[in-house]
C-alpha positions in Angstrom: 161.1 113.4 209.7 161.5 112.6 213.7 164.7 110.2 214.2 164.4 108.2 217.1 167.3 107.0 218.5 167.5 104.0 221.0 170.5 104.6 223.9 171.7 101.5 225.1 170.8 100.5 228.6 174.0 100.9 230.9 175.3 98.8 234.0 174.0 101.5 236.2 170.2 101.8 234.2 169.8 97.9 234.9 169.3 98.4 238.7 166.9 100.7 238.0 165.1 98.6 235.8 165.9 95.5 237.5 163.0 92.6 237.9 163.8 90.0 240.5 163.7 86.7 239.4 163.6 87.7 235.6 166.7 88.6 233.3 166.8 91.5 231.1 166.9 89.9 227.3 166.3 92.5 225.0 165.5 96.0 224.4 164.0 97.3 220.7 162.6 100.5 219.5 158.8 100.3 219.2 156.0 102.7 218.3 153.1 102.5 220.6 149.4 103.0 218.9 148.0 106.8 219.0 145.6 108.4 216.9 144.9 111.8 216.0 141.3 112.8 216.1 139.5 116.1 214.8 136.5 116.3 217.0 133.5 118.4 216.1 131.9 119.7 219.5 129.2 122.1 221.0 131.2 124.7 223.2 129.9 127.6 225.2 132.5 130.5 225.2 132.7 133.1 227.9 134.1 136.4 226.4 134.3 139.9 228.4 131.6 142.0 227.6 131.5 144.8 225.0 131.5 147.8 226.4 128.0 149.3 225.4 126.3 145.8 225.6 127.7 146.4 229.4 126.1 149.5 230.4 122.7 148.5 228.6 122.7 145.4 231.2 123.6 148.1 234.1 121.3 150.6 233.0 118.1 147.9 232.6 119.0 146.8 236.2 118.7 150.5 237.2 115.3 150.7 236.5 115.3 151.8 232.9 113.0 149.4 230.6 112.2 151.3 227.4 114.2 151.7 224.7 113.6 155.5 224.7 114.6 156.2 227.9 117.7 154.2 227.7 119.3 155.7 224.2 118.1 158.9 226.4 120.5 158.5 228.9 123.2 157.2 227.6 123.3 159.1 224.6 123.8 156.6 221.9 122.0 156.3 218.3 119.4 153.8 218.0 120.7 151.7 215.6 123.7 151.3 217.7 121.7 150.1 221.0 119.5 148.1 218.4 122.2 146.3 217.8 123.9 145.5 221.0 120.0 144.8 222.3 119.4 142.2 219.6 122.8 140.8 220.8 122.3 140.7 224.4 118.8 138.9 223.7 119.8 136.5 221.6 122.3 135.2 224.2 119.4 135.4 226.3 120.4 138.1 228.7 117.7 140.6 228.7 113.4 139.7 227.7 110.7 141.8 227.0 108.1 141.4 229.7 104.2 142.0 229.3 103.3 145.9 228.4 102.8 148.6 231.3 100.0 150.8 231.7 101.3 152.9 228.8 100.9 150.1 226.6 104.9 150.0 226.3 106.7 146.9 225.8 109.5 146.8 228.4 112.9 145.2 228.9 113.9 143.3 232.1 117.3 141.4 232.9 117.1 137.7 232.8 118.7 135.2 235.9 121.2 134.8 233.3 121.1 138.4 232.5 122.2 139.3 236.1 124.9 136.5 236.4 126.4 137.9 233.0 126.6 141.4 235.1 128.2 140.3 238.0 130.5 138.5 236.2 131.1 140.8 233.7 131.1 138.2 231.1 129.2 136.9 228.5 128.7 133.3 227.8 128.4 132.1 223.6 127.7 128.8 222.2 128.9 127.8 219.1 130.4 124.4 217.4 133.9 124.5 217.1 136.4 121.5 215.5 139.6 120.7 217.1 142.6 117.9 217.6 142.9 115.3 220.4 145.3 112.3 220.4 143.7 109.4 221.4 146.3 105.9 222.9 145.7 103.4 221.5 146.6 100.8 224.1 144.9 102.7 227.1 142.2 103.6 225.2 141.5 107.1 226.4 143.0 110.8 225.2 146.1 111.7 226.2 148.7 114.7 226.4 152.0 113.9 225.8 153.6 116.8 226.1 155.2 116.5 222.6 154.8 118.0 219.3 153.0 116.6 216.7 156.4 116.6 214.1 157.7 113.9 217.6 155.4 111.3 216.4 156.1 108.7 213.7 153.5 107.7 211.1 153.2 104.6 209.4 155.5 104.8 207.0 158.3 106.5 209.0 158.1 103.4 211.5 159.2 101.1 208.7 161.5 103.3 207.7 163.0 103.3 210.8 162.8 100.0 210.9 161.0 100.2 214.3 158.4 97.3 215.7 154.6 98.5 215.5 152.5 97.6 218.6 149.2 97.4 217.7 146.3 99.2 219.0 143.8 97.3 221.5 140.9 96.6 219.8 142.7 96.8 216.5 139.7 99.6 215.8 140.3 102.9 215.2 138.2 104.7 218.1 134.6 105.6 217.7 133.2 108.6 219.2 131.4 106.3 222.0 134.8 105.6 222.9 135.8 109.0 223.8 134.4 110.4 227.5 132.9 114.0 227.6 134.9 114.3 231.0 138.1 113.4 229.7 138.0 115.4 226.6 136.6 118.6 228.7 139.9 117.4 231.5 142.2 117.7 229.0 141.5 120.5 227.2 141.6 122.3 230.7 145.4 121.0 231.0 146.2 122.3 228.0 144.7 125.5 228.3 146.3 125.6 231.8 150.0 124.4 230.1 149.4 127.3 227.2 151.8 130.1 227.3 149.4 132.5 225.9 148.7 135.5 228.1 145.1 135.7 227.3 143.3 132.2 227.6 139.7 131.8 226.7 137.0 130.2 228.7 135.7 127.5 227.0 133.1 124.8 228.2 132.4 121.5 226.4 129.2 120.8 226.4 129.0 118.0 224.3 130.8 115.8 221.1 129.4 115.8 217.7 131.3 113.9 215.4 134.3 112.3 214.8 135.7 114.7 211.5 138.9 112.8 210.7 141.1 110.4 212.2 145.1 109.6 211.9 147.4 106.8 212.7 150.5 107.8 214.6 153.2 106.0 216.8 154.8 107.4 220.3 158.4 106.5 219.9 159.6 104.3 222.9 161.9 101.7 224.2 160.4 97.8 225.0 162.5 96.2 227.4 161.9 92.3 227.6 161.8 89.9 230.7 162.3 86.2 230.4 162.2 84.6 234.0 165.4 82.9 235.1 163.7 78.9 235.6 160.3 79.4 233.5 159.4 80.7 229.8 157.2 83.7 231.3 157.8 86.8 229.6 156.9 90.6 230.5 157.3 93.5 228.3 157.9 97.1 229.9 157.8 100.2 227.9 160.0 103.3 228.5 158.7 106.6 227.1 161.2 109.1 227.1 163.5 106.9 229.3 160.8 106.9 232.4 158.8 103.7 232.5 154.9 103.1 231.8 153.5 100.5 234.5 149.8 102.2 232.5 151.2 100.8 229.0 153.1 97.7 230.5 149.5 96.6 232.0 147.6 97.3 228.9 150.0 95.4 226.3 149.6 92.5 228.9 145.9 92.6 228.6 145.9 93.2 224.8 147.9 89.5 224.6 150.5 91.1 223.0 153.5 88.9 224.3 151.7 86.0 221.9 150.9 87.9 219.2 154.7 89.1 218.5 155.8 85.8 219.3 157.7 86.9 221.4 158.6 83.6 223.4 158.9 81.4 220.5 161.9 84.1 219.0 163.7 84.2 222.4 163.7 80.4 222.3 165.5 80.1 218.5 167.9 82.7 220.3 168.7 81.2 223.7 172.3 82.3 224.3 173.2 78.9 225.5 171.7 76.5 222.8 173.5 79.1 220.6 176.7 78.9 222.8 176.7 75.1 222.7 175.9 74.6 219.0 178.5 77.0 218.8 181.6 76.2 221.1 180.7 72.8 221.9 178.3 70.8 224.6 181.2 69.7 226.7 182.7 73.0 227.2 179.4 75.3 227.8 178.9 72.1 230.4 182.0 72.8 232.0 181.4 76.2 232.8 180.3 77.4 236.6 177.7 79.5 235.3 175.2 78.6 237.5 177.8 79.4 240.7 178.7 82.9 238.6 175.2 83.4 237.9 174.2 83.4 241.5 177.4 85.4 242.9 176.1 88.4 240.4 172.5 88.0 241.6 173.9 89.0 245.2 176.2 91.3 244.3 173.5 93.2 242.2 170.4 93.4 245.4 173.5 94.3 247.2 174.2 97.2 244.8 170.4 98.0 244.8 169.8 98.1 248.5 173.4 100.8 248.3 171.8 102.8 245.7 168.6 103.2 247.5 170.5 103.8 250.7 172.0 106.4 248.6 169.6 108.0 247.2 167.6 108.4 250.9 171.0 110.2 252.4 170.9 112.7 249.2 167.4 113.4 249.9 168.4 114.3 253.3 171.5 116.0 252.4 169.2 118.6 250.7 166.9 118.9 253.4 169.3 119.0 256.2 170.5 122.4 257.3 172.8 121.1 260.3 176.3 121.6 259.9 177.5 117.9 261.9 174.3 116.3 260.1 175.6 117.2 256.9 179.1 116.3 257.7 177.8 112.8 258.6 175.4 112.4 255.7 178.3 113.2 253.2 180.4 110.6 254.9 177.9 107.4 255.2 177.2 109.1 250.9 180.9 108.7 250.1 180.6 105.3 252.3 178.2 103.9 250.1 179.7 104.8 246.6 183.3 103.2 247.9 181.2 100.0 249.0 179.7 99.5 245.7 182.9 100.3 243.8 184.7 97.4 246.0 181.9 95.3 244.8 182.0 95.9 241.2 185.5 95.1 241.6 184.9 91.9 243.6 182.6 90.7 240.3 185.1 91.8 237.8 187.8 89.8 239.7 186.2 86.7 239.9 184.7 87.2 236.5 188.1 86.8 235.0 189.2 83.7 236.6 186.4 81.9 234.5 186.5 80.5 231.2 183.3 81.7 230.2 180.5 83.4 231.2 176.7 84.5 230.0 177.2 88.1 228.7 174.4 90.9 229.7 172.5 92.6 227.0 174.0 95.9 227.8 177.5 94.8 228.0 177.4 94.6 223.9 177.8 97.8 222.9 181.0 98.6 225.7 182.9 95.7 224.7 182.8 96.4 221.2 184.2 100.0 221.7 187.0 98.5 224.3 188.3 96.0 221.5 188.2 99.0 218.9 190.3 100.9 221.2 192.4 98.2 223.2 192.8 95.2 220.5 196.5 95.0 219.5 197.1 91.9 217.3 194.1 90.7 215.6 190.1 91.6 215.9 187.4 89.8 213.6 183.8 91.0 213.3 181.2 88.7 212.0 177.6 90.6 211.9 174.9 90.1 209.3 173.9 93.8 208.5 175.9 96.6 208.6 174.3 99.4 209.5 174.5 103.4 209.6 172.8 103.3 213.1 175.7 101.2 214.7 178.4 102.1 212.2 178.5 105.9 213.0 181.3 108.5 212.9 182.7 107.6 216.0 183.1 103.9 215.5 185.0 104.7 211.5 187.2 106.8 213.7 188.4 104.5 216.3 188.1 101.2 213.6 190.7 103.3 211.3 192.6 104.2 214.0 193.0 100.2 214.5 194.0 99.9 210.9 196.5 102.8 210.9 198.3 101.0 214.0 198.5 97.3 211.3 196.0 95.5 213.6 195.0 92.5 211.4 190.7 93.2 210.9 188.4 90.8 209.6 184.9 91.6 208.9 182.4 89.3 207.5 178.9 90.5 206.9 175.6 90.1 204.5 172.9 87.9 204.8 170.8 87.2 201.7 171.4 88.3 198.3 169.4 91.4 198.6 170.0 93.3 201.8 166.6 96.0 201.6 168.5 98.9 202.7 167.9 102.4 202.7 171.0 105.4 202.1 172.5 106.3 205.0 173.1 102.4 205.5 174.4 101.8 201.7 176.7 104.5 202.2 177.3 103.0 206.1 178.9 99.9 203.9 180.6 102.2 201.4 182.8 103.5 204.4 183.8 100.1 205.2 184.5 99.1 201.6 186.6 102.2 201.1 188.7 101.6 204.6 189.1 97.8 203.3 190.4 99.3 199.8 193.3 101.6 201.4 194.3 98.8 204.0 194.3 95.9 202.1 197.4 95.0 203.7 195.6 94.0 206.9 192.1 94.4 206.4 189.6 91.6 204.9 186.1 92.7 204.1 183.9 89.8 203.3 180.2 90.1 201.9 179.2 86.4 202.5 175.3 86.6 202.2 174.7 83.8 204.4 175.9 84.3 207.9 173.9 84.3 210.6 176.8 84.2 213.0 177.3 87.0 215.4 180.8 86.7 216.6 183.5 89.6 218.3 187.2 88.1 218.8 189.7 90.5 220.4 193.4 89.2 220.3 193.1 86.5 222.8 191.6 88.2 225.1 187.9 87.5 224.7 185.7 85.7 221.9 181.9 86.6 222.2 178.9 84.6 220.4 175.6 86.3 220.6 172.6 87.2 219.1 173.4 91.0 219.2 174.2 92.6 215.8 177.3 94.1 216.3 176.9 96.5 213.1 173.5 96.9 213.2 171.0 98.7 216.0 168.2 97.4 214.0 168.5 94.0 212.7 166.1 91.4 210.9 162.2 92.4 211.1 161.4 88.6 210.9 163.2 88.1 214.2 161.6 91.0 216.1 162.6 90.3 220.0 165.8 88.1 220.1 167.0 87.4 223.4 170.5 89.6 223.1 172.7 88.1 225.7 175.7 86.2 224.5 178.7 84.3 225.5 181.8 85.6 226.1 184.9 83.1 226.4 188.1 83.7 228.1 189.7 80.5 227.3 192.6 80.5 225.1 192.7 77.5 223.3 188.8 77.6 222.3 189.3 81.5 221.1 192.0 80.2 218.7 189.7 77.7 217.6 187.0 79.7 217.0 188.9 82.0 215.0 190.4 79.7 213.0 187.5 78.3 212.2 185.8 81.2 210.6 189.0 82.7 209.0 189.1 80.1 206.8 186.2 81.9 205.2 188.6 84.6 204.6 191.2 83.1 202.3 
């Protein structure tokens, strides 16, 4: 079975997929609609001549029209020209014309007779069958460039615990649906694309039947857009890391945003009614995040406008074949990447004079594995699912590394009574269970069964409330598209008290 794996969107990756005047909320693993189709079509096939059917044609354009005088000359038994005659006239190549004055029917070359001899080819219909995938959100066939063991059915997408989109109309495609001229297009790209050193001519002349039909998914990325000051939402779609604007504009038109909810979910997860139910109106209120807010928005279309600038000099760099213009590109390049870095350390620096900020999406994943590897005295965890996608080999490695150095860990996990997972996350859990069995000393495992809290505390560093599951990639399927920012708190005082507040769970 095809694994799909989602990589989490970096720092760098957001400027690139940066949307002015819209935040970046949430990123999932999706399967977008595609069918396989078996197609039963009328083809014409050209094929090189045999070799006898050949000289027959050259010979009747030489003036030879009976049958005698043509096994005569080229010395052939009759049933053998018999047979590549009846060939060549049932491809309609050569005719018998009206009888000469020795009452002798005579053969003649057709116009099609004489094309097939110039080009030295001979054209054959016949019905063939064969496969096409079909999208299922831009409604036309595709090639993907993928193999067909890449694509996810039905069952592996639940498995996977990935979010179906749904093919627009819900309808599996009929053959009206399915152009002539794109089918004929892109069986000519394939045919181009084929590494086989002898490709056949094949036209399409027209489709017969639709034999069989299957559901499939194309794995790919969603990324989620809420605008800064309104509720509008916009879905993009990454396929193989390179953006769709063709799929975007499709799922748009299918009303796909309302049909996933997809607004209503990222308003029971808005980071700050979760961060003020959570650590309290008066502080959230307290908090410059507007000002901080703004300062990143101008230090990001700063970075932007460097990157671009960037990019244009390394174009030119590899173009340029002047010795002082490349001396000078390479300078205003190394320019550029010192101006950004000063930036990103003009954010940071003001960042931590704050006692809070909102935390990015794609910041998640990094600050876990800093407090992991950089958390001295105490670290808690709370996460409802634990799960083998997020709770791989390297993360057991560094976590028991914390243990072995008597860091004081607290996890508490579990939502519901029955958590419907499959093996690799049971045994995912069993890791952590075994780890909390040979540290006892200074590791607490808790299965509550009813947290919904997502919490990361690192010494008294940082405290972080979120809607990101720390343990888990994957996550609840009734809450498809949570907005994943957080809140991550630099304050002293209120990461004590939020700590102590949930280790009294613990005891």
């Amino acid at each position: 079975m095809y694994i799909y794996h989602l990589n989490p969107i970096t720092a760098d990756q957001m400027l690139r997929y940066n949307r002015p005047g819209f935040d970046l909320v949430s990123c999932k693993r999706v399967g977008l609609p595609v069918y396989k189709i078996t197609i039963q079509a009328l083809t014409q096939r050209c094929k090189p001549i045999p070799p006898i059917e050949e000289y027959v044609l050259k010979v009747i354009d030489a003036g030879l029209s009976s049958e005698e005088d043509i096994v005569d000359y080229l010395g052939l038994e009759k049933v053998i020209l018999n047979d590549a005659m009846v060939n060549l006239r049932m491809n309609e190549n050569i005719d018998l014309v009206a009888p000469n004055a020795s009452r002798m029917q005579v053969w003649k070359l057709t116009k099609k007779g004489k094309n097939t001899l110039s080009e030295a080819k001979i054209i054959i219909p016949e019905e063939r069958t064969f496969d096409i995938h079909f999208d299922g959100l831009l409604r036309y066939p595709c090639r993907y460039g993928r193999s067909d063991s890449s694509f996810l059915k039905p069952q592996e997408l639940r498995t996977q615990r990935m979010i179906e989109i749904e093919a627009f109309p819900k309808k599996p495609p009929e053959l009206a649906d399915i152009k002539l001229k794109q089918v004929y297009a892109l069986n000519r790209q394939i045919e181009s694309a084929s590494k086989r050193k002898s490709k056949e001519q094949r036209d399409l002349l027209a489709l017969k039947a639709i034999e069989r039909r299957e559901r499939l998914f194309q794995p790919a990325q969603a990324l989620i857009y809420k605008a800064k000051d309104s509720d509008d939402v916009q879905v993009a779609f990454l396929i193989d890391g390179v953006p769709s604007n063709e799929h975007e504009t499709a799922f748009a038109r299918s009303n796909g945003i309302n049909k996933l909810r997809i607004v209503e979910t990222l308003k029971l997860s808005s980071p700050k009614k979760l961060a003020e139910e959570i650590l309290g109106y008066d502080f959230v209120a307290s908090a410059p995040l507007e000002t901080i807010e703004t300062i990143k928005e101008e230090v990001y279309c700063a970075q932007a406008k460097i990157e671009a600038q960037i990019q244009i000099t390394q174009n030119s760099l590899e173009l340029t074949k002047d010795k002082e213009e490349k001396i000078k590109l390479e300078q205003q390049f190394q320019s550029a990447q010192e101006e950004i870095e000063q930036l990103k350390e003009q954010l940071d620096s003001l960042l931590s004079t704050v006692p809070m900020r909102w935390l990015e999406m794609y910041e998640h994943r990094p600050l876990l594995e800093d407090a992991l590897s950089n958390t001295q005295e105490r670290l808690m965890i709370i996460s409802p699912w634990i799960r083998a996608s997020s709770v791989n080999e390297k993360f057991l490695i560094d976590f028991e590394n914390l243990l072995k150095k008597s860091v004081k860990v607290y996890i508490g996990y579990g939502l519901g009574e029955y958590d419907n997972k499959y093996s690799s996350d049971i045994q995912a859990e069993k890791k952590i269970q075994e780890l909390g069995n040979q540290y006892k000393a200074n590791f607490k495992l808790n299965r509550w069964g009813d947290t919904h809290a997502k919490i990361l505390i690192s010494d008294q560093k940082f405290a972080v409330t979120t809607s990101f599951n720390w343990l888990s990639f994957r996550g609840d399927r009734e809450r498809t598209f949570r907005d994943e920012r957080g809140t991550i708190v630099y304050d002293s005082q209120k990461i004590n008290e939020l700590f102590d507040s949930y280790s009294k769970r613990f005891k």
